[in-house]
Biopython code that builds the backbone (N, CA, C, O; Angstrom):
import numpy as np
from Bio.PDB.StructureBuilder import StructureBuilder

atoms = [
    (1, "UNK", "N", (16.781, -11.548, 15.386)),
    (1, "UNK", "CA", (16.033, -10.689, 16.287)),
    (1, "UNK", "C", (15.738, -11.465, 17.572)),
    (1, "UNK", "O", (15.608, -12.680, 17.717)),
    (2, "UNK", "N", (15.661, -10.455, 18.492)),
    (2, "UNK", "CA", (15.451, -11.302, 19.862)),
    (2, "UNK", "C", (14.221, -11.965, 19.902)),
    (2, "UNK", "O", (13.406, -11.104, 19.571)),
    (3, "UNK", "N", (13.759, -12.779, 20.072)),
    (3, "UNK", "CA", (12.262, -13.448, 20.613)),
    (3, "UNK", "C", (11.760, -12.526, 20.998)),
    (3, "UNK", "O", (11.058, -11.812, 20.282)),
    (4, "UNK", "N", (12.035, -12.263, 22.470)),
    (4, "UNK", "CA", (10.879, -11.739, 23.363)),
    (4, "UNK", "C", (10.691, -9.919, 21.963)),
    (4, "UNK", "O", (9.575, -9.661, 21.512)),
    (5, "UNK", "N", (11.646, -9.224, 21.666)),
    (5, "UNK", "CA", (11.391, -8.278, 21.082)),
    (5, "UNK", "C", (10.111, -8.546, 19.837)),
    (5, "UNK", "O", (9.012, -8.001, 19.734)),
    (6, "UNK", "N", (10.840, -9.733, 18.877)),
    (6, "UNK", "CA", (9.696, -10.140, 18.242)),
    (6, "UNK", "C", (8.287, -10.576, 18.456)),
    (6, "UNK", "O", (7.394, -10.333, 17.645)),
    (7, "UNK", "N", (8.090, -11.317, 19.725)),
    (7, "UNK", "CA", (6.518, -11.393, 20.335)),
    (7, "UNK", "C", (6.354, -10.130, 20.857)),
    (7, "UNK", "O", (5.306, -10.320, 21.473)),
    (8, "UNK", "N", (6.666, -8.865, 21.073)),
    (8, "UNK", "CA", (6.504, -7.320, 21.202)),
    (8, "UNK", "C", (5.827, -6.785, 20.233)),
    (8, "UNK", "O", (4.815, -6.085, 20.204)),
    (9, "UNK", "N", (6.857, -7.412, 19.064)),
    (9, "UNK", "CA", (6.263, -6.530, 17.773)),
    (9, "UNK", "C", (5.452, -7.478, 17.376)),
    (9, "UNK", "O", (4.946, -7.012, 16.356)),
    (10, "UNK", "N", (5.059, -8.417, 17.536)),
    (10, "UNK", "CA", (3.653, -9.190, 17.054)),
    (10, "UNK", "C", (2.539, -8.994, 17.775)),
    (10, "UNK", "O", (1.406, -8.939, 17.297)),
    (11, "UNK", "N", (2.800, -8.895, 18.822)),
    (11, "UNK", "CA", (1.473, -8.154, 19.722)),
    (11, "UNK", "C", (1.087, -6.735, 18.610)),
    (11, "UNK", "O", (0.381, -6.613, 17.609)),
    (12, "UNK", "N", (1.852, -5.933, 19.302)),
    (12, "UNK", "CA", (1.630, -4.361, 18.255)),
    (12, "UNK", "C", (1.256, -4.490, 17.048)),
    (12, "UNK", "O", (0.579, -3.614, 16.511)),
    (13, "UNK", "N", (1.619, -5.572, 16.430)),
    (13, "UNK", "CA", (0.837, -5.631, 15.425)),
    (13, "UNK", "C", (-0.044, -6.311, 15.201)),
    (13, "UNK", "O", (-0.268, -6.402, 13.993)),
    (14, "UNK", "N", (-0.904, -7.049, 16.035)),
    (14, "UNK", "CA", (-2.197, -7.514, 16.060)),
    (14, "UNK", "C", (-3.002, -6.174, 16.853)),
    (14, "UNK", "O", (-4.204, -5.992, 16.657)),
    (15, "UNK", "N", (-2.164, -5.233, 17.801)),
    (15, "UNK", "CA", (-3.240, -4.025, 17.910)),
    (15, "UNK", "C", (-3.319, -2.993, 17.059)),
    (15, "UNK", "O", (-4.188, -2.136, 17.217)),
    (16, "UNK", "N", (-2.612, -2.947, 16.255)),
    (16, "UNK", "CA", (-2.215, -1.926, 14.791)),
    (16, "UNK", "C", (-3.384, -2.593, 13.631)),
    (16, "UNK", "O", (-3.921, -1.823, 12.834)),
    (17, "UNK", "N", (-3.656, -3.821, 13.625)),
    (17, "UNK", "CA", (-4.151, -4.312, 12.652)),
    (17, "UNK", "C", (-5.787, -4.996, 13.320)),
    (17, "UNK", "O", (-6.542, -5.807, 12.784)),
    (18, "UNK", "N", (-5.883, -4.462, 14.339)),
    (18, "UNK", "CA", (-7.507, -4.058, 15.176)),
    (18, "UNK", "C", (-7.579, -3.085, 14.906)),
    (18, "UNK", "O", (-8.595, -2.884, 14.241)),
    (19, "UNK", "N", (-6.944, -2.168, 15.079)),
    (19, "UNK", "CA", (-7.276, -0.498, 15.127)),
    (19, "UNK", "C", (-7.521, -0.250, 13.349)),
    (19, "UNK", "O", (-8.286, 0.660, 13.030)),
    (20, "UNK", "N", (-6.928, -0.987, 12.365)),
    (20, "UNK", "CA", (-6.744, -0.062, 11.038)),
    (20, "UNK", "C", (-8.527, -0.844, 10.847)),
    (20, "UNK", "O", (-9.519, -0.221, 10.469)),
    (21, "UNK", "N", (-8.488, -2.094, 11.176)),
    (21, "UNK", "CA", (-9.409, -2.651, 10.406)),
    (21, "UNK", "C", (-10.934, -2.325, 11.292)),
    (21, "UNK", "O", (-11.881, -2.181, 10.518)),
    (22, "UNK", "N", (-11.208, -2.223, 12.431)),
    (22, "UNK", "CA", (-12.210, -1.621, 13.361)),
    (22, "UNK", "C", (-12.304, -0.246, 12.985)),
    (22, "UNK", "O", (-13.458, 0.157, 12.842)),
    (23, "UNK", "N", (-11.109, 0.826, 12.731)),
    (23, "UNK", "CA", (-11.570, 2.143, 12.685)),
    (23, "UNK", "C", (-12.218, 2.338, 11.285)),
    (23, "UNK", "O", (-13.322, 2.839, 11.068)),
    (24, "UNK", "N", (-11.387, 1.882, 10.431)),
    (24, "UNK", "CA", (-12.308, 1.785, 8.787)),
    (24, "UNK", "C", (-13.377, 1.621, 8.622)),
    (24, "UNK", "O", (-14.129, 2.284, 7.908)),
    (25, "UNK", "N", (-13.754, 0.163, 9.637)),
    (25, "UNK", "CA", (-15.162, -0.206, 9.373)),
    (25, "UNK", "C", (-16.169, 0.969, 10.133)),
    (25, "UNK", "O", (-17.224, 1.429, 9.696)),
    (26, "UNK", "N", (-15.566, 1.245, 11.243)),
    (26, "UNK", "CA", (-16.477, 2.875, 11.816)),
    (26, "UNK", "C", (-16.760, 3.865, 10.767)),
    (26, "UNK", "O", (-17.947, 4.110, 10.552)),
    (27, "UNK", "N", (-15.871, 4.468, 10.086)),
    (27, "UNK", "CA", (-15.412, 5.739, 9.600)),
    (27, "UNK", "C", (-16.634, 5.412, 8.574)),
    (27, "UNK", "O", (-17.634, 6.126, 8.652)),
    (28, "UNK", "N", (-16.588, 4.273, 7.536)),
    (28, "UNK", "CA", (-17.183, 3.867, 6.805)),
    (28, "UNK", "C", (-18.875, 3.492, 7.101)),
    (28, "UNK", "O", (-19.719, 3.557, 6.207)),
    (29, "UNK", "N", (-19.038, 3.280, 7.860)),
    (29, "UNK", "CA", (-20.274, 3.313, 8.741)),
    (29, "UNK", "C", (-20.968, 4.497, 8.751)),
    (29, "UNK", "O", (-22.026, 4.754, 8.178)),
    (30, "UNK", "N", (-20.002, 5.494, 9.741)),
    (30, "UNK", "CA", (-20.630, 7.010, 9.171)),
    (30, "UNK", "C", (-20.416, 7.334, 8.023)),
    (30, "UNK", "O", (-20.862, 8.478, 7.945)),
    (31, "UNK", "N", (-19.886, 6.964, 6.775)),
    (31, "UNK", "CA", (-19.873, 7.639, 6.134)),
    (31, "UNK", "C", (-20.877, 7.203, 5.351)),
    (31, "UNK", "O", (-21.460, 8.090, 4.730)),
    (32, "UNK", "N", (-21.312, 5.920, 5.172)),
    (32, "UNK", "CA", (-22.734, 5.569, 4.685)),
    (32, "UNK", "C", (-23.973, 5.845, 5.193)),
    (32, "UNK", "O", (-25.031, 5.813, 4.564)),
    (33, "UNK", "N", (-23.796, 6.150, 6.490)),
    (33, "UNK", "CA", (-24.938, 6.796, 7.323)),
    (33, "UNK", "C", (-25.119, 8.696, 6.507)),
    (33, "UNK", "O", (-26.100, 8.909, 5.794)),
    (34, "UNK", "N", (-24.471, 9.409, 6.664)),
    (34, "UNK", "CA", (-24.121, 10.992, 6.097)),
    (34, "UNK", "C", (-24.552, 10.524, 4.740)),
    (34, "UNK", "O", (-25.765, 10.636, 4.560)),
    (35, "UNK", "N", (-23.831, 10.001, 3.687)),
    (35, "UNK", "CA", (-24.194, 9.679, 2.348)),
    (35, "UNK", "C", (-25.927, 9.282, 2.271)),
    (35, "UNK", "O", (-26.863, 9.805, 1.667)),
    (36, "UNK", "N", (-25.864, 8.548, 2.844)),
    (36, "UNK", "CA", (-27.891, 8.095, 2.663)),
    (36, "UNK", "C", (-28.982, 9.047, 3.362)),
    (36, "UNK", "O", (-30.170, 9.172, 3.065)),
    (37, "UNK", "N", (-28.360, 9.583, 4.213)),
    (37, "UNK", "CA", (-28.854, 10.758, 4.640)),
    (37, "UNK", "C", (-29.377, 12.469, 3.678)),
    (37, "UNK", "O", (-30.396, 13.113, 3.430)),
    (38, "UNK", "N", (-28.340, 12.509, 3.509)),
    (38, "UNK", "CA", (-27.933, 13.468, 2.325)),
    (38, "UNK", "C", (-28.552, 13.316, 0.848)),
    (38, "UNK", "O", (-28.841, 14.190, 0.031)),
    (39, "UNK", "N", (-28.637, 12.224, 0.792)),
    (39, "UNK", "CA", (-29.608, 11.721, -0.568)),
    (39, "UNK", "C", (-30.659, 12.098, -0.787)),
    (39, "UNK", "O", (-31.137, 12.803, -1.676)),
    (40, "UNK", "N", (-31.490, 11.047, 1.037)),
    (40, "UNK", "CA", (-32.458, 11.295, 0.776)),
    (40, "UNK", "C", (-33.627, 12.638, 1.032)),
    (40, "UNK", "O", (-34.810, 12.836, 0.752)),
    (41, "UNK", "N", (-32.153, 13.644, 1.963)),
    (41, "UNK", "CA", (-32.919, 15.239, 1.718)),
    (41, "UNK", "C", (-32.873, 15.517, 0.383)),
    (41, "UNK", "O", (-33.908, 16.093, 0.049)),
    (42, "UNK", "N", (-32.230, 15.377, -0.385)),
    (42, "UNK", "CA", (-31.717, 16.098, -1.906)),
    (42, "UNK", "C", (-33.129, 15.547, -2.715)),
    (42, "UNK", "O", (-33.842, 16.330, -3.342)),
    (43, "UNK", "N", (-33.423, 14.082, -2.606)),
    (43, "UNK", "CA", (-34.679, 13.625, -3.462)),
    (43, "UNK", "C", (-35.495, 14.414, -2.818)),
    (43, "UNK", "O", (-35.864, 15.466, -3.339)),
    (44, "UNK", "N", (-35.964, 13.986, -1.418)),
    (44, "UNK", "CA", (-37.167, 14.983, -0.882)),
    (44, "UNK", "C", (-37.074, 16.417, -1.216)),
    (44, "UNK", "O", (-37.951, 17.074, -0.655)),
    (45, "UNK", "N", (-36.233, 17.133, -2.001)),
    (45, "UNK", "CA", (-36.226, 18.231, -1.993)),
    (45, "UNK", "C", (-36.584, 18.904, -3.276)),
    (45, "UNK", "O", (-37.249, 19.929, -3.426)),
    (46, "UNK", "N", (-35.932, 18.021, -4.320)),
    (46, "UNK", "CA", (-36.264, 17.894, -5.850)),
    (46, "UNK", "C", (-36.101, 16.322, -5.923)),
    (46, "UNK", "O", (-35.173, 15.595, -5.571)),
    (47, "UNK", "N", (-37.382, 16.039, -6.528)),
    (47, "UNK", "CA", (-37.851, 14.446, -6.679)),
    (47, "UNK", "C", (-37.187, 14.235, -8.435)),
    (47, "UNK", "O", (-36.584, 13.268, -8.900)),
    (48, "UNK", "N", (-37.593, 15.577, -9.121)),
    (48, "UNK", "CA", (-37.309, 15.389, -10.334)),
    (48, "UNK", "C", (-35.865, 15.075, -10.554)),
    (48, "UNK", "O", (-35.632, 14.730, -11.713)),
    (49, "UNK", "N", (-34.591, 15.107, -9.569)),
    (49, "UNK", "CA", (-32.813, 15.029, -9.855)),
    (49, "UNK", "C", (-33.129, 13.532, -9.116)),
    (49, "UNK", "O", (-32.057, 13.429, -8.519)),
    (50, "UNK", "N", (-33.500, 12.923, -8.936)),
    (50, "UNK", "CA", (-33.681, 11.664, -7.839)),
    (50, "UNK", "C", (-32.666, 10.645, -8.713)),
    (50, "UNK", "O", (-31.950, 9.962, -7.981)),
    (51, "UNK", "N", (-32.506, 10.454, -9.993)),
    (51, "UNK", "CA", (-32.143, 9.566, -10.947)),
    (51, "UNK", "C", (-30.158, 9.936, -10.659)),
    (51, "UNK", "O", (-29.153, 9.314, -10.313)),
    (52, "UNK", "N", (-30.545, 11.309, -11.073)),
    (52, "UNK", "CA", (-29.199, 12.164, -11.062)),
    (52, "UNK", "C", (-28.156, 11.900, -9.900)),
    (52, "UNK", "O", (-26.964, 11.595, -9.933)),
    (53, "UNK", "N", (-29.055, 12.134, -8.845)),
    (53, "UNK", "CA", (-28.235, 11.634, -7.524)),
    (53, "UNK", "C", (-28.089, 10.472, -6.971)),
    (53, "UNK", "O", (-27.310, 10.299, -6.034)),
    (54, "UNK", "N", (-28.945, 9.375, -7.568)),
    (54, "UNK", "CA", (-29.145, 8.265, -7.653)),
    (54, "UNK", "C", (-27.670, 8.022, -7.914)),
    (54, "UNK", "O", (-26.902, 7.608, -7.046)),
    (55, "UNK", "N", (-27.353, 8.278, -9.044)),
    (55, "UNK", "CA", (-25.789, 7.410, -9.950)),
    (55, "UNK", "C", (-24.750, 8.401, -9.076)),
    (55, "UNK", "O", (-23.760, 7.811, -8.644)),
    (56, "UNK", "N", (-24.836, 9.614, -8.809)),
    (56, "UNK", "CA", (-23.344, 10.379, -8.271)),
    (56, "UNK", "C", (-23.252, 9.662, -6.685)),
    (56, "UNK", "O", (-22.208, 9.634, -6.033)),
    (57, "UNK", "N", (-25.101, 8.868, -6.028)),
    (57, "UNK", "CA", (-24.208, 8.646, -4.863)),
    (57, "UNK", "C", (-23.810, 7.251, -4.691)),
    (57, "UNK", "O", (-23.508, 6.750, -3.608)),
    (58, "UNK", "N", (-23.826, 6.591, -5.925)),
    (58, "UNK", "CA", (-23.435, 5.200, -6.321)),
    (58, "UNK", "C", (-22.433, 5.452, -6.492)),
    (58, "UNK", "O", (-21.901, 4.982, -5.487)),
    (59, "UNK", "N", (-21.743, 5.844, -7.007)),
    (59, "UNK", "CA", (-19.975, 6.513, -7.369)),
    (59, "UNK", "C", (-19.613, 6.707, -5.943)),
    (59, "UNK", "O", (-18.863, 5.980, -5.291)),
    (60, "UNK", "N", (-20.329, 7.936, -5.470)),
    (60, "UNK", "CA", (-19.353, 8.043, -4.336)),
    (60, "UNK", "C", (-19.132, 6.894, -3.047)),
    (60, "UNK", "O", (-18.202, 6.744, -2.255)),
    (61, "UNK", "N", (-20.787, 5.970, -3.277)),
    (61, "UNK", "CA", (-20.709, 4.744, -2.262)),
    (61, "UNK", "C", (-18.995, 4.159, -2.523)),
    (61, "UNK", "O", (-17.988, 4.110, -1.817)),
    (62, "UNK", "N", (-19.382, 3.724, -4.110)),
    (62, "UNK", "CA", (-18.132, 3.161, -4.240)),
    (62, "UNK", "C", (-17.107, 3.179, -3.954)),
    (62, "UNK", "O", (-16.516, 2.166, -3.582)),
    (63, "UNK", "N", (-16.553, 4.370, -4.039)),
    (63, "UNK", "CA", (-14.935, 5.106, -3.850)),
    (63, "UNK", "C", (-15.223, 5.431, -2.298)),
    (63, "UNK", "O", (-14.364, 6.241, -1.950)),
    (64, "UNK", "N", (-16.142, 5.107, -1.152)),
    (64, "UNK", "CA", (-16.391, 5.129, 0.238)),
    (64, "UNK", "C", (-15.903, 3.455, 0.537)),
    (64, "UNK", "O", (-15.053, 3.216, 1.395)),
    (65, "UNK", "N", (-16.308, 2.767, 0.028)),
    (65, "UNK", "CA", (-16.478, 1.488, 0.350)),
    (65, "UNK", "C", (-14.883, 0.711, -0.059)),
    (65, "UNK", "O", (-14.599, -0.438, 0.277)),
    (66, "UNK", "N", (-13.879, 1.726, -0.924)),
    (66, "UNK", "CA", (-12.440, 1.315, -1.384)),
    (66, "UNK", "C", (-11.846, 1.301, -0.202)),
    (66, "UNK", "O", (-11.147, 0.316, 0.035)),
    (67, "UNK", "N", (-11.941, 2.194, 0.672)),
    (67, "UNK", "CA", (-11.382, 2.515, 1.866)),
    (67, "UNK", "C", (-10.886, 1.133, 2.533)),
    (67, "UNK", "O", (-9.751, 0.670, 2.422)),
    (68, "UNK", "N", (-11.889, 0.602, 3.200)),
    (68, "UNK", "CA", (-12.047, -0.171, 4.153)),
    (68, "UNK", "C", (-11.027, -1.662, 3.654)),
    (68, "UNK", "O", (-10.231, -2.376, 4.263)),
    (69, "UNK", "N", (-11.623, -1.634, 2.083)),
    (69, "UNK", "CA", (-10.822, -2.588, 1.922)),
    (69, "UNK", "C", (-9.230, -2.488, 1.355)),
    (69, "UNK", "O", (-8.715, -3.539, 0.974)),
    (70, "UNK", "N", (-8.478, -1.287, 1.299)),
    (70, "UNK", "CA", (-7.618, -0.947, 1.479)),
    (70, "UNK", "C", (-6.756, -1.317, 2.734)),
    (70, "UNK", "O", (-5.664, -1.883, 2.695)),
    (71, "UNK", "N", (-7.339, -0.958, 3.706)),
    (71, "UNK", "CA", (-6.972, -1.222, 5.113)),
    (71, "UNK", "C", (-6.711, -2.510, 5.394)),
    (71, "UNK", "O", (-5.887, -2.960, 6.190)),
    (72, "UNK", "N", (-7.725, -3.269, 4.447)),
    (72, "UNK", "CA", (-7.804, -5.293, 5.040)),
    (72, "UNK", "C", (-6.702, -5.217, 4.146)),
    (72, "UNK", "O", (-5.804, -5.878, 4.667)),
    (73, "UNK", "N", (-6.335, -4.770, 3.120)),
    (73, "UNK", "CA", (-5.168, -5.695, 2.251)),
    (73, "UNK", "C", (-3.913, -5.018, 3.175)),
    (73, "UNK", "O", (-2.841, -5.615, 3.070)),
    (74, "UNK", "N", (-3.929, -4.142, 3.835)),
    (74, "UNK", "CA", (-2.676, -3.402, 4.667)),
    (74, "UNK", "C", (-2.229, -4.480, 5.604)),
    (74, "UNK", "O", (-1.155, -5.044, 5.812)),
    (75, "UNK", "N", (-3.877, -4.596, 6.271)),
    (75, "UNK", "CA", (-3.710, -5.470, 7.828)),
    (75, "UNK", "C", (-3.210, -6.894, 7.593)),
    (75, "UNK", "O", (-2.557, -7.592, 8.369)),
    (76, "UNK", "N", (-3.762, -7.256, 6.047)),
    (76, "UNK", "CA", (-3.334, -8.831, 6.393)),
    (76, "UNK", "C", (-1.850, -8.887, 5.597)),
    (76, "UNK", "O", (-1.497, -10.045, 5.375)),
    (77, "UNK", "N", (-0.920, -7.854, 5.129)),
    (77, "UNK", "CA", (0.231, -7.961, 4.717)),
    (77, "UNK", "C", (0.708, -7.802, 6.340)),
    (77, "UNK", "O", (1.161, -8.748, 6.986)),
    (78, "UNK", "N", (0.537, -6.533, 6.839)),
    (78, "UNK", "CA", (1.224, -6.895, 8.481)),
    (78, "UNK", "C", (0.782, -7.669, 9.162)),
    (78, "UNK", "O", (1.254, -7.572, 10.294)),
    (79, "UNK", "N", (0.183, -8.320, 9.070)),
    (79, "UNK", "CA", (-0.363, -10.022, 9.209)),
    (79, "UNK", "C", (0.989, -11.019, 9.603)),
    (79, "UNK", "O", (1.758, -11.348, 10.506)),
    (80, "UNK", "N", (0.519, -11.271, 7.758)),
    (80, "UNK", "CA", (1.176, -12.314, 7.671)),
    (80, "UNK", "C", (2.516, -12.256, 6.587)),
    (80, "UNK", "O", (3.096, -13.332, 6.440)),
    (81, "UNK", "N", (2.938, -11.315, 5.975)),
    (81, "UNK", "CA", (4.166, -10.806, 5.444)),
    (81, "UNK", "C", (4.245, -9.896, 6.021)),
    (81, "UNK", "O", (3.709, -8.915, 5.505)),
    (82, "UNK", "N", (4.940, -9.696, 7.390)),
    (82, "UNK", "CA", (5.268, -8.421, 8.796)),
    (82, "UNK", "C", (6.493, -7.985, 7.732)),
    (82, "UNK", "O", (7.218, -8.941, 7.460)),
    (83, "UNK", "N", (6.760, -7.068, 7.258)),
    (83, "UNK", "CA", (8.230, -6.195, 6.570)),
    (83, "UNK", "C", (9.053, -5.764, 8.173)),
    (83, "UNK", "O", (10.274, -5.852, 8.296)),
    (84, "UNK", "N", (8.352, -5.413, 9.033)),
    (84, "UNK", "CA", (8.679, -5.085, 10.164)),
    (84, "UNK", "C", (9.911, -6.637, 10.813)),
    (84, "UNK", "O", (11.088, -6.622, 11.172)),
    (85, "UNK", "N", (9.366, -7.243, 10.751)),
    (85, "UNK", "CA", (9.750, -8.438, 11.640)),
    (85, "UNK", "C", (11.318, -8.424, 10.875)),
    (85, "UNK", "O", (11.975, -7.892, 11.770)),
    (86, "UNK", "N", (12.034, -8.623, 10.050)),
    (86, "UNK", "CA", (12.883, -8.701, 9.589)),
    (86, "UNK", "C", (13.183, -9.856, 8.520)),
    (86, "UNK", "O", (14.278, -9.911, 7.960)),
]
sb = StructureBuilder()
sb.init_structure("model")
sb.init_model(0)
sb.init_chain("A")
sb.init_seg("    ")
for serial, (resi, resn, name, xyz) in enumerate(atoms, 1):
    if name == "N":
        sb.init_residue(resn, " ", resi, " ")
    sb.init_atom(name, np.array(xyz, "f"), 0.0, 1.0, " ", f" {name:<3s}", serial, name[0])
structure = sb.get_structure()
């Protein structure tokens, strides 16, 4: 592969792998912001399910919080094993 093409595609992919790993951490941000939000109308609303929603929004933290690190194991394979590069 040509050089200069390859420092092309290594740039792009240090802005491909800002963008996956910055937008995740956003998305995920709001989405823990909405989630804790949402909770804590549901307790204030019925105190007695507080336990109930307690554990469903522990689950869903969880499977919120897979996301992000999905993205880091993406970014650091186009990292540092680029499939792209050849």
């Amino acid at each position: 592969m040509d050089p200069m093409a390859l420092a092309t595609l290594n740039g792009y992919t240090v802005i491909a792998v800002a963008l996956l790993i910055g937008l995740g951490a956003l998305g995920t941000g709001i989405g823990f912001a909405l989630l804790g939000g949402k909770f804590l109308e549901g307790v204030a609303r019925q105190p007695e399910l507080g336990s109930q929603l307690q554990t469903r929004m522990f689950i869903v933290a969880g499977l919120l919080d897979a996301v992000p690190m999905i993205g880091v194991g993406i970014a650091m394979l186009l990292l540092f094993a680029n499939p792209l590069a050849g």
